[in-house]
Every structure is written in C-alpha cells, then in structure tokens.
Biopython code that builds the backbone (N, CA, C, O; Angstrom):
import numpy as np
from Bio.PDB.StructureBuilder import StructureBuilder

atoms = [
    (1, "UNK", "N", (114.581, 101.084, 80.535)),
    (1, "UNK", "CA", (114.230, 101.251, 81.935)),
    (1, "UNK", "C", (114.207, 99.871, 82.605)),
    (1, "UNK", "O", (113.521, 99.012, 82.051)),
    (2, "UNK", "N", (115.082, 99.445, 84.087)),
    (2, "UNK", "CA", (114.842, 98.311, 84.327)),
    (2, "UNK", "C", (113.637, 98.180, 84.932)),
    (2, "UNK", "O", (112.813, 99.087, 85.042)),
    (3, "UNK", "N", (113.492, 96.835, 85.409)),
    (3, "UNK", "CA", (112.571, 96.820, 86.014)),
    (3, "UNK", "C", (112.382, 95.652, 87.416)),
    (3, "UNK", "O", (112.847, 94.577, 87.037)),
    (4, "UNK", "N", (111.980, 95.565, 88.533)),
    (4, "UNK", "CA", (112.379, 94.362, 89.701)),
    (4, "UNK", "C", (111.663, 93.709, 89.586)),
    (4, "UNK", "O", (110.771, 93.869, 88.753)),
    (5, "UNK", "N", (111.748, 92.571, 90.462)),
    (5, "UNK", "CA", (111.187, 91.846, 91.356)),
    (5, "UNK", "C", (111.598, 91.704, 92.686)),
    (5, "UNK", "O", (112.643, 91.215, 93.117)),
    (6, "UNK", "N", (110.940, 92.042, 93.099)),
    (6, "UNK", "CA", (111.457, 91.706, 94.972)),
    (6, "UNK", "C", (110.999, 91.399, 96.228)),
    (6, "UNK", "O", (109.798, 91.333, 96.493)),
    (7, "UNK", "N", (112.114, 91.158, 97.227)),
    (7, "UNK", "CA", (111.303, 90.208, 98.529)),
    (7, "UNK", "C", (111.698, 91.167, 99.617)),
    (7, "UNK", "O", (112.812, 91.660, 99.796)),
    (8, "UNK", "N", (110.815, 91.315, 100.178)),
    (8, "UNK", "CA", (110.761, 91.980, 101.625)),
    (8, "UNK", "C", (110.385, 91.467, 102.815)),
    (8, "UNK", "O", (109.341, 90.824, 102.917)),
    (9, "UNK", "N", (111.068, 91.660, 103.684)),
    (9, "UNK", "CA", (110.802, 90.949, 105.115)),
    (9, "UNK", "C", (110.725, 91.582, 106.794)),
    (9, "UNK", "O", (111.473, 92.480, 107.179)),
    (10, "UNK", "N", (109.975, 91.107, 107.423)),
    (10, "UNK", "CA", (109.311, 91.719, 108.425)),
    (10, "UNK", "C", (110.908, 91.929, 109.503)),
    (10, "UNK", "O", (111.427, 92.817, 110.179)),
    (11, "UNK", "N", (111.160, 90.675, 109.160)),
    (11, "UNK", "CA", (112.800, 90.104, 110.167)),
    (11, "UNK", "C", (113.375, 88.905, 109.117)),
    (11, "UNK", "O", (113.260, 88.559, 107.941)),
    (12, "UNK", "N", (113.916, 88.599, 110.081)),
    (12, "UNK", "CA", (115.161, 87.448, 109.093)),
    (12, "UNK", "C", (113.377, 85.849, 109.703)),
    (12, "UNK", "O", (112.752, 85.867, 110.763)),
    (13, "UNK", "N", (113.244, 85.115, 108.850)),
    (13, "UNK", "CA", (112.456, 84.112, 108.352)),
    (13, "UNK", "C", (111.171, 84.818, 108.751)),
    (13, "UNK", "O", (110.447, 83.896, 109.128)),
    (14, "UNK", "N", (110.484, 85.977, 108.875)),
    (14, "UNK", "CA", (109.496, 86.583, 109.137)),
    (14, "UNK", "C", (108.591, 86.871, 108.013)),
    (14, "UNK", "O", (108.670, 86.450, 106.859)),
    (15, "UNK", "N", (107.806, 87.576, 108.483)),
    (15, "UNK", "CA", (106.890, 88.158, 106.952)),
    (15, "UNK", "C", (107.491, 88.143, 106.141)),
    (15, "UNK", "O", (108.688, 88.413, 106.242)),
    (16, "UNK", "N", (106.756, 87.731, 104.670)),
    (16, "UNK", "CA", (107.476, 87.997, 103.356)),
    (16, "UNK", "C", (106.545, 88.951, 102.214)),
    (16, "UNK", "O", (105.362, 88.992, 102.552)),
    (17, "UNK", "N", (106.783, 89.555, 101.213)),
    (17, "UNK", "CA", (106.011, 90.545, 100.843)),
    (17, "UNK", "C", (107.173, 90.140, 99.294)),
    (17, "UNK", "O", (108.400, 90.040, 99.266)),
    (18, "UNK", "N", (106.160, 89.991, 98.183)),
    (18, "UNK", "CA", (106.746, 89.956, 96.632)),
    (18, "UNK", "C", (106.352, 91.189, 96.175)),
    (18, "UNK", "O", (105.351, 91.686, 96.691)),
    (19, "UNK", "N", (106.918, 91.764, 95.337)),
    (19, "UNK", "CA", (106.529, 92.857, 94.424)),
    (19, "UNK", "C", (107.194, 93.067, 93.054)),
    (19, "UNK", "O", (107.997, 92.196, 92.718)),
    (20, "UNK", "N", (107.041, 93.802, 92.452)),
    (20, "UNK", "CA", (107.683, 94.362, 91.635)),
    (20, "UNK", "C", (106.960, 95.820, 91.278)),
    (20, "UNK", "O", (105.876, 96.364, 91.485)),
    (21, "UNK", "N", (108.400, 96.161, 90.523)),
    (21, "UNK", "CA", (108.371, 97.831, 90.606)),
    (21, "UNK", "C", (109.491, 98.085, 89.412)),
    (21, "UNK", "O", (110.421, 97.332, 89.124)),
    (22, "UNK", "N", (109.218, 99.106, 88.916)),
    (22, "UNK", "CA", (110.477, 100.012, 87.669)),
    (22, "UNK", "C", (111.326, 101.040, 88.375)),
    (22, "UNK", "O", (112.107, 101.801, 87.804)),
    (23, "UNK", "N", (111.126, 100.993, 89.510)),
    (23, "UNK", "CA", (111.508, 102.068, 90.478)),
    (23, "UNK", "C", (111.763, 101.464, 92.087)),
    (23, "UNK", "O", (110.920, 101.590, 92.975)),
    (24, "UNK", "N", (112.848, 100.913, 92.237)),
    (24, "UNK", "CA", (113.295, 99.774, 93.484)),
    (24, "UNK", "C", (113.247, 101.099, 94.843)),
    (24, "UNK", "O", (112.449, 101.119, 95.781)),
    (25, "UNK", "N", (114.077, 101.855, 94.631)),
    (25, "UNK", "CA", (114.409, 102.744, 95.525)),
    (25, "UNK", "C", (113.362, 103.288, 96.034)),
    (25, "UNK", "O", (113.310, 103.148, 97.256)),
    (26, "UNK", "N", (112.597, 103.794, 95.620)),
    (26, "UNK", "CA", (111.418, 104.564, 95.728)),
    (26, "UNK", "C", (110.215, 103.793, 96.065)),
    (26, "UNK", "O", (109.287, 104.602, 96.080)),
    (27, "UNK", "N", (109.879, 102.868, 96.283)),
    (27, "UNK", "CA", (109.151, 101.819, 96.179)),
    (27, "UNK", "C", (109.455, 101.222, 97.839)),
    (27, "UNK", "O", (108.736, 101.240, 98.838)),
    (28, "UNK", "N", (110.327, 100.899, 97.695)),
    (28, "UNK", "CA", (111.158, 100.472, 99.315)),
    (28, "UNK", "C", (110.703, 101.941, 99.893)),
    (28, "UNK", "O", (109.605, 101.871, 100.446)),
    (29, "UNK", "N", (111.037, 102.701, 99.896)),
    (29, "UNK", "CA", (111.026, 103.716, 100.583)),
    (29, "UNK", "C", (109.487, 104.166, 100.758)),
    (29, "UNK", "O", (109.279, 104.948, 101.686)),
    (30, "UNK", "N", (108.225, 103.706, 99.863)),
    (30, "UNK", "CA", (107.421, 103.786, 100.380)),
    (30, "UNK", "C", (107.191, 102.894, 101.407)),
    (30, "UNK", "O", (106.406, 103.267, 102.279)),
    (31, "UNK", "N", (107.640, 101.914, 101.496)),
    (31, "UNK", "CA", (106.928, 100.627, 101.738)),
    (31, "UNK", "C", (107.514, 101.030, 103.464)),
    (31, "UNK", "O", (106.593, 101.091, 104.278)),
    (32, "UNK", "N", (108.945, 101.295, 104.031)),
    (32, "UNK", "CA", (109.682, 101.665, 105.028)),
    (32, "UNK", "C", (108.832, 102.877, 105.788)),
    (32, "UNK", "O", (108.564, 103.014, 106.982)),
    (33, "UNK", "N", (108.536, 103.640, 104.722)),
    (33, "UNK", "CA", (108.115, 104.755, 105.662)),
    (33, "UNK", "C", (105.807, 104.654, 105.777)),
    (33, "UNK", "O", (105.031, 105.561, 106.075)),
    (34, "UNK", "N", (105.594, 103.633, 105.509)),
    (34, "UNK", "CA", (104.215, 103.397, 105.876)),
    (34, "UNK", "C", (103.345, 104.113, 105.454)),
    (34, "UNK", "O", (102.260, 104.188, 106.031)),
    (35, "UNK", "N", (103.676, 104.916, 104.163)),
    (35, "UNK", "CA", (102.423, 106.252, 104.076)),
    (35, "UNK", "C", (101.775, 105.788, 102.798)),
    (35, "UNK", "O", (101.388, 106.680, 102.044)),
    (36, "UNK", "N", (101.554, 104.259, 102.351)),
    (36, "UNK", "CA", (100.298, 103.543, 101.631)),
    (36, "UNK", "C", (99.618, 102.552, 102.686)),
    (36, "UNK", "O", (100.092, 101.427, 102.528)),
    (37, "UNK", "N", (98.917, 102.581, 103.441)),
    (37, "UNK", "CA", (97.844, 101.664, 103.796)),
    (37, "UNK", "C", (98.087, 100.100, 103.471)),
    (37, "UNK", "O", (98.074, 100.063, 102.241)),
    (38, "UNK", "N", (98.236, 99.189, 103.807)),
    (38, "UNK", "CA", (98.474, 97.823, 103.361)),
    (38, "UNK", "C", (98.740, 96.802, 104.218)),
    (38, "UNK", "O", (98.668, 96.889, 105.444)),
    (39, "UNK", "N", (99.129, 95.574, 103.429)),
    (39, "UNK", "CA", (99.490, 94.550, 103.944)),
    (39, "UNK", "C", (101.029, 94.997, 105.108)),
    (39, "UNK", "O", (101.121, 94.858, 106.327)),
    (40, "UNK", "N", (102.222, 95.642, 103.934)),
    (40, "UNK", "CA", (103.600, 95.837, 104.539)),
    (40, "UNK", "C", (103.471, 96.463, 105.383)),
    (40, "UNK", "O", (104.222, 96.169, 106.313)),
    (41, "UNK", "N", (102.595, 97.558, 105.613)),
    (41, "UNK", "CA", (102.800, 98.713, 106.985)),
    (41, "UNK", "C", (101.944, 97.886, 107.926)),
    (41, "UNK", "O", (102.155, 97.853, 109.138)),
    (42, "UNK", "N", (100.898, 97.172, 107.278)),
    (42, "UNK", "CA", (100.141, 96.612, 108.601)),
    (42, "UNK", "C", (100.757, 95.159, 109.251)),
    (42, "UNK", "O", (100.292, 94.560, 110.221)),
    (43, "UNK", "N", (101.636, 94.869, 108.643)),
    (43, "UNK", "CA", (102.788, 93.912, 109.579)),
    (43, "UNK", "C", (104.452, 94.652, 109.636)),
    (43, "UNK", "O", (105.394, 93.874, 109.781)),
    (44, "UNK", "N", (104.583, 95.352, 109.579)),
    (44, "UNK", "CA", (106.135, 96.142, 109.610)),
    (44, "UNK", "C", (107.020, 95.416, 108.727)),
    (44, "UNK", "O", (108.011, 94.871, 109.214)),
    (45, "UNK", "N", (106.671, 95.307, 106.892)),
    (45, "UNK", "CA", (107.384, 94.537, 106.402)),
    (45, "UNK", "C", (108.382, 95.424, 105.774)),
    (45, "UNK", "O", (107.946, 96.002, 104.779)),
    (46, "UNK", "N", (109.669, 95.699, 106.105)),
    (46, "UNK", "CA", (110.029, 96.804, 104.796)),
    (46, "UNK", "C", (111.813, 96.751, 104.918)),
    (46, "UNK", "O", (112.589, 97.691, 104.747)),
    (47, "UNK", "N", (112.160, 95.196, 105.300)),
    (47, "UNK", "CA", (113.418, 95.156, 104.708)),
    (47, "UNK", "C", (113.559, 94.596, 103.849)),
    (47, "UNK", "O", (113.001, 93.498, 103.860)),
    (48, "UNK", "N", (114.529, 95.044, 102.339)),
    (48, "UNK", "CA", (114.579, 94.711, 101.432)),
    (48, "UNK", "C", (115.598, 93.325, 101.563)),
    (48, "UNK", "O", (116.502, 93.563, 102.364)),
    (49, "UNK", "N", (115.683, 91.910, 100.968)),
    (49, "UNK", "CA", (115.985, 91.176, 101.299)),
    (49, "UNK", "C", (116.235, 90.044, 100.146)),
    (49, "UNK", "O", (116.652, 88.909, 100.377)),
    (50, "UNK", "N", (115.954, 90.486, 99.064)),
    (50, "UNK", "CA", (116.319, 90.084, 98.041)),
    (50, "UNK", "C", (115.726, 90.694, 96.138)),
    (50, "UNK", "O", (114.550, 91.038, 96.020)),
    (51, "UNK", "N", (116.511, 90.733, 95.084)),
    (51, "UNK", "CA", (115.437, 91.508, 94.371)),
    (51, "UNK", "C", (116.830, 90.916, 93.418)),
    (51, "UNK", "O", (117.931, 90.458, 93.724)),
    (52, "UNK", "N", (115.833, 91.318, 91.598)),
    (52, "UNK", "CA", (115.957, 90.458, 90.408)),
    (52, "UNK", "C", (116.053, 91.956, 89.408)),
    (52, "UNK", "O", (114.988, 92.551, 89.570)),
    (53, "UNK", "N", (116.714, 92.517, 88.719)),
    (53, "UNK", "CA", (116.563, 93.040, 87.925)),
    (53, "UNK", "C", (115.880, 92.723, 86.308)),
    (53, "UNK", "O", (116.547, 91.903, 85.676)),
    (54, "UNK", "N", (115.051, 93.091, 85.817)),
    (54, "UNK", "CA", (114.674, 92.757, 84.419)),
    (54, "UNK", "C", (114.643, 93.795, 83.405)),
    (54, "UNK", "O", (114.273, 94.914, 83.761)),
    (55, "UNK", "N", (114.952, 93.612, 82.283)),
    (55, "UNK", "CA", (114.970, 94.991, 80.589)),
    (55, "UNK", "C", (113.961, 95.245, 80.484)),
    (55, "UNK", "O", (113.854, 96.391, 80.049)),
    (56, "UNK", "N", (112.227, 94.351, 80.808)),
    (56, "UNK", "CA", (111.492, 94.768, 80.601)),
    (56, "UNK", "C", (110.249, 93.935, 81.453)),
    (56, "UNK", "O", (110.327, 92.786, 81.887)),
    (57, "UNK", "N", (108.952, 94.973, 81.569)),
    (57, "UNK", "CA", (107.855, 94.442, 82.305)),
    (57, "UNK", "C", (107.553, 93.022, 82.151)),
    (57, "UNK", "O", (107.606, 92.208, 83.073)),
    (58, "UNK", "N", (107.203, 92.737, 80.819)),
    (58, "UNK", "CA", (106.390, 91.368, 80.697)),
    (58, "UNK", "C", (107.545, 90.029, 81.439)),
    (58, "UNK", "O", (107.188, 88.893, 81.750)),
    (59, "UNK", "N", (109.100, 90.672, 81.585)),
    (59, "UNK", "CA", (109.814, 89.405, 82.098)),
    (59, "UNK", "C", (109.805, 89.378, 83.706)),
    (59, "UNK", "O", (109.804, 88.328, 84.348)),
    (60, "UNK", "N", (109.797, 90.851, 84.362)),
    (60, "UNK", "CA", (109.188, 90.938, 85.958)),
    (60, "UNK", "C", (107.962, 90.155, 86.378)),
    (60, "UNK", "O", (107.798, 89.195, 87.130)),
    (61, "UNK", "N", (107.158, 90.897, 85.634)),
    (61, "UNK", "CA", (105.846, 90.378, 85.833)),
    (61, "UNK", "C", (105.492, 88.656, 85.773)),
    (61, "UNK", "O", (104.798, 88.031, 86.575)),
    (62, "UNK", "N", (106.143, 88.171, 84.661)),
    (62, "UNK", "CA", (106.202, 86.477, 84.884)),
    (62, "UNK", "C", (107.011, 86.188, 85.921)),
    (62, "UNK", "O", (106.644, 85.260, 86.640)),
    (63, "UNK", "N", (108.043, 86.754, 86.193)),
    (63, "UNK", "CA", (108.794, 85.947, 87.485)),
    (63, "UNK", "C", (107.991, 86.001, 88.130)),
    (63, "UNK", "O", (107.250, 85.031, 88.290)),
    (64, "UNK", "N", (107.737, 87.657, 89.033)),
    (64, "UNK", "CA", (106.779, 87.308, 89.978)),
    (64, "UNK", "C", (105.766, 86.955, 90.032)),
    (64, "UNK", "O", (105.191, 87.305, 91.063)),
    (65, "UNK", "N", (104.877, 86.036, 88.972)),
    (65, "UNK", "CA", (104.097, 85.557, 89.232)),
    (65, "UNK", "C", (104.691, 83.938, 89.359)),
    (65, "UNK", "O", (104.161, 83.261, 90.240)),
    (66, "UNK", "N", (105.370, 83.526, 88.831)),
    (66, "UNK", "CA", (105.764, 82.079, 89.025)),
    (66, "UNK", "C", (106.291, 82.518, 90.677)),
    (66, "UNK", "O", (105.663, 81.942, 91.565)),
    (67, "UNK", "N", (107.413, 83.510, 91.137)),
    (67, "UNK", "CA", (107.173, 83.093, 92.464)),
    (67, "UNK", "C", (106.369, 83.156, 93.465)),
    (67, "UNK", "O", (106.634, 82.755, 94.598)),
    (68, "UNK", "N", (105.096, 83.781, 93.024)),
    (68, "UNK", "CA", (104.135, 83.854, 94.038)),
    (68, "UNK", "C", (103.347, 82.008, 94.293)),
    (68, "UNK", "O", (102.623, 81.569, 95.186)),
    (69, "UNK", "N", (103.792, 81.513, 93.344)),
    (69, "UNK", "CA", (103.362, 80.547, 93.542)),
    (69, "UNK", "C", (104.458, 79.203, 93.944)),
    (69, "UNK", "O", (104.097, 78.055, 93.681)),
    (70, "UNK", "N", (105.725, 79.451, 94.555)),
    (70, "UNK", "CA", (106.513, 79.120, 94.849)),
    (70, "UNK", "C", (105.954, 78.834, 96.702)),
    (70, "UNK", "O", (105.193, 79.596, 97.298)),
    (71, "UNK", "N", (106.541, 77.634, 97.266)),
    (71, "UNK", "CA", (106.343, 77.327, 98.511)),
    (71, "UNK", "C", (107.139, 78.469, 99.244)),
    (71, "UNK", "O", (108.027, 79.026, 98.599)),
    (72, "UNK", "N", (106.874, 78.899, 100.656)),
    (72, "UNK", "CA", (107.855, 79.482, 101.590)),
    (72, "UNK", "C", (108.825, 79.220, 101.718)),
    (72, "UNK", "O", (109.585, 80.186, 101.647)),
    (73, "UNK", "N", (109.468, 77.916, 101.967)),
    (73, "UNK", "CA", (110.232, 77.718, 102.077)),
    (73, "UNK", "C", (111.718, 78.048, 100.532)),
    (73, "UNK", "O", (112.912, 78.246, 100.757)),
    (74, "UNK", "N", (111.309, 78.016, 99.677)),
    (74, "UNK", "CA", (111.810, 77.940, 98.414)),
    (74, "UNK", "C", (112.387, 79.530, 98.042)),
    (74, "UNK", "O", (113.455, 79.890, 97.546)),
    (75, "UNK", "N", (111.047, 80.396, 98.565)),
    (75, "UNK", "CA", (111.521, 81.752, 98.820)),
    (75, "UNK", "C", (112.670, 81.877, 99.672)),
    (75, "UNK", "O", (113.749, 82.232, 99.197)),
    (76, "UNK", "N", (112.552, 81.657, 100.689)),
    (76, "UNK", "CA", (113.487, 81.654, 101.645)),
    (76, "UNK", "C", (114.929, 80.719, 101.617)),
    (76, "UNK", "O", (115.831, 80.754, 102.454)),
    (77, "UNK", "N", (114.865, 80.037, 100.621)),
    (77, "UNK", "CA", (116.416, 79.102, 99.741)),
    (77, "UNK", "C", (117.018, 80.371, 98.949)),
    (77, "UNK", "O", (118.159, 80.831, 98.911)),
    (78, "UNK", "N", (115.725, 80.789, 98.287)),
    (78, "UNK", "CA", (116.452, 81.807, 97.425)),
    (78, "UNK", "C", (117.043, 83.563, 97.959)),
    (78, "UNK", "O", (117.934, 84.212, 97.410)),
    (79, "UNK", "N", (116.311, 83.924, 99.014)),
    (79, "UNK", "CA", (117.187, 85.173, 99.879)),
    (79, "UNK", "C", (118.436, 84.310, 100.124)),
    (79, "UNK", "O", (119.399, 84.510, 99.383)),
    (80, "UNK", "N", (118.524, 83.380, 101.075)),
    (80, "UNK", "CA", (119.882, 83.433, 101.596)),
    (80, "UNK", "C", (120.727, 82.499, 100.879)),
    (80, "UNK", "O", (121.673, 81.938, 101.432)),
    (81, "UNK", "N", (120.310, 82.250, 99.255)),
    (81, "UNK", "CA", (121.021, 82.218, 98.665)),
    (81, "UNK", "C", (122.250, 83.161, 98.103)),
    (81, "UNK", "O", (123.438, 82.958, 97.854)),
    (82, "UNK", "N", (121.383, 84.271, 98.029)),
    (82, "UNK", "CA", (122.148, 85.931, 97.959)),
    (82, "UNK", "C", (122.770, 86.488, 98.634)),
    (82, "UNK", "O", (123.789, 87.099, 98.312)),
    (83, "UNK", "N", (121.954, 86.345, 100.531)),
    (83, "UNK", "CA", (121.574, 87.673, 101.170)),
    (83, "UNK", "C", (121.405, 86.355, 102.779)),
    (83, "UNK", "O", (120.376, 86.288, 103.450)),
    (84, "UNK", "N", (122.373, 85.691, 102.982)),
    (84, "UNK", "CA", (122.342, 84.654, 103.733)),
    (84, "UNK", "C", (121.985, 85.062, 105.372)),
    (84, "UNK", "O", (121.527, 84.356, 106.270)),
    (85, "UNK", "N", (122.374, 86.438, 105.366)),
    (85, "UNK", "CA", (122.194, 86.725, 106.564)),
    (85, "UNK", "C", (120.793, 88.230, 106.961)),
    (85, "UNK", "O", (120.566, 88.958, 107.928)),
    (86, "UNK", "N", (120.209, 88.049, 105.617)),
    (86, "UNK", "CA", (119.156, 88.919, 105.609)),
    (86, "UNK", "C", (119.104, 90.148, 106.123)),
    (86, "UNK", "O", (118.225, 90.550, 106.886)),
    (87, "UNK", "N", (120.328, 90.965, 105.597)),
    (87, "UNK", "CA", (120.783, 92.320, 105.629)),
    (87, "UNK", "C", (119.587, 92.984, 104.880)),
    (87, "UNK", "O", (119.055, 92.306, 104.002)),
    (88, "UNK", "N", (119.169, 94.069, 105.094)),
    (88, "UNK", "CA", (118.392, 95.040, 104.085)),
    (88, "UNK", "C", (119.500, 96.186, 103.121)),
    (88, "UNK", "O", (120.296, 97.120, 103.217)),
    (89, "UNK", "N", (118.915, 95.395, 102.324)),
    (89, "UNK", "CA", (119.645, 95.968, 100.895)),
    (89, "UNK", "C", (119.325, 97.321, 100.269)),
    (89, "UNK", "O", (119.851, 97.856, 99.293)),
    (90, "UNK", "N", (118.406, 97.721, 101.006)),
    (90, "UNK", "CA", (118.140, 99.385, 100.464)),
    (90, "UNK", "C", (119.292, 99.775, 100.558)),
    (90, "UNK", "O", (119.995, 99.595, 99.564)),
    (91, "UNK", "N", (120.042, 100.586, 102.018)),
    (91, "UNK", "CA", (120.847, 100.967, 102.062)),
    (91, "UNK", "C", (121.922, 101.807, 101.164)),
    (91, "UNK", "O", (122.221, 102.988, 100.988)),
    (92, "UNK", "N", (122.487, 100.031, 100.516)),
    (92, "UNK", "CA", (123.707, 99.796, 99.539)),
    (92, "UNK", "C", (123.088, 100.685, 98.022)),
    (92, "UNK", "O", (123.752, 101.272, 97.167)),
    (93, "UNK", "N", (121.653, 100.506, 98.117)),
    (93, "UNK", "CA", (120.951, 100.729, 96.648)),
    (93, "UNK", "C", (121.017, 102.784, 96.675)),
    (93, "UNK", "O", (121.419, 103.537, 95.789)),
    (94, "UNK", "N", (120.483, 103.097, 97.972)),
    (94, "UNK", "CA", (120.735, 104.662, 98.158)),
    (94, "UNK", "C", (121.905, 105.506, 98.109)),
    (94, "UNK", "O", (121.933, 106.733, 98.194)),
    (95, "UNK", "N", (123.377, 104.279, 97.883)),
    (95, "UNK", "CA", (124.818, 105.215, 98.020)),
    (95, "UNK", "C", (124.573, 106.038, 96.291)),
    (95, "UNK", "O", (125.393, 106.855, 95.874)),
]
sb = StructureBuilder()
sb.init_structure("model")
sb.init_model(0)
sb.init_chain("A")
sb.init_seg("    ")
for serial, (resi, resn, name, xyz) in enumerate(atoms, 1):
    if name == "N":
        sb.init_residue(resn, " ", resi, " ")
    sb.init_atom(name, np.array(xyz, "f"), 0.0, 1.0, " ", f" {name:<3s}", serial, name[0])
structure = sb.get_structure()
C-alpha cells in the first residue's frame, strides 16, 4: 500500500498545509470539500500542489516530519520545482 506526503495550497505562494495520507485521493477530497473542521477549511486550503509517494509509513512519516521543519521558502523551491506553475494536481490523480 503506498503511502504520501503532501503540500496543499490556499493559491499559488499562499497558505501551505503538509500532510500525509495512504489514501491521496480521498484525503484531498476531504480537505476540498470542507466537511472536517480545521486549519484547511478554515483558510480555503485545498489545492493539491505537490506530493511524494512512499512503500511504507515509517518513510512518509519521517519526510514529513523533516519537512515540517523546513523554512517556507524551501517548501515553496520544492512545489515549483515539480509543479512551477501551481496547478492542482488532484484532477490528473481522479482520471
């Protein structure tokens, strides 16, 4: 089962939101449609904007914790390293 890490954004250099999840699609799709209470619905964060696949939890879970402790700016090297023009990537993930 894989498993993510990922970045979500309010707009292009806007809110940013880390997570991870075993379930990308579904996860985004909570986060888009606002029906958990939180940080993302309480700033409109829910374009997907960059994300990491992993084989297993314990290697998600360390990324995203090393990038939570990563500067803003560094986050934001690494979306538009990918994703330069900060398209939301759900989309492509739902065909």
């Amino acid at each position: 089962m894989p498993f993510y890490v990922y970045l979500l954004a309010s707009r292009r250099h806007g809110t940013l939101y880390l997570g991870v999840t075993n379930d990308l699609i579904r996860r985004v799709y909570e986060h888009k449609s606002c029906n958990i209470p939180g940080f993302t619905a309480r700033y409109e964060i829910d374009r997907l904007v960059w994300f990491e696949v992993y084989d297993d939890p314990s290697g998600a879970i360390a990324r995203e914790k090393q990038l939570k402790k990563w500067r803003r700016d560094w986050k934001i090297r690494l979306i538009e390293e990918q994703n330069p023009e900060w398209h939301d990537l759900y989309p492509a993930l739902c065909r």
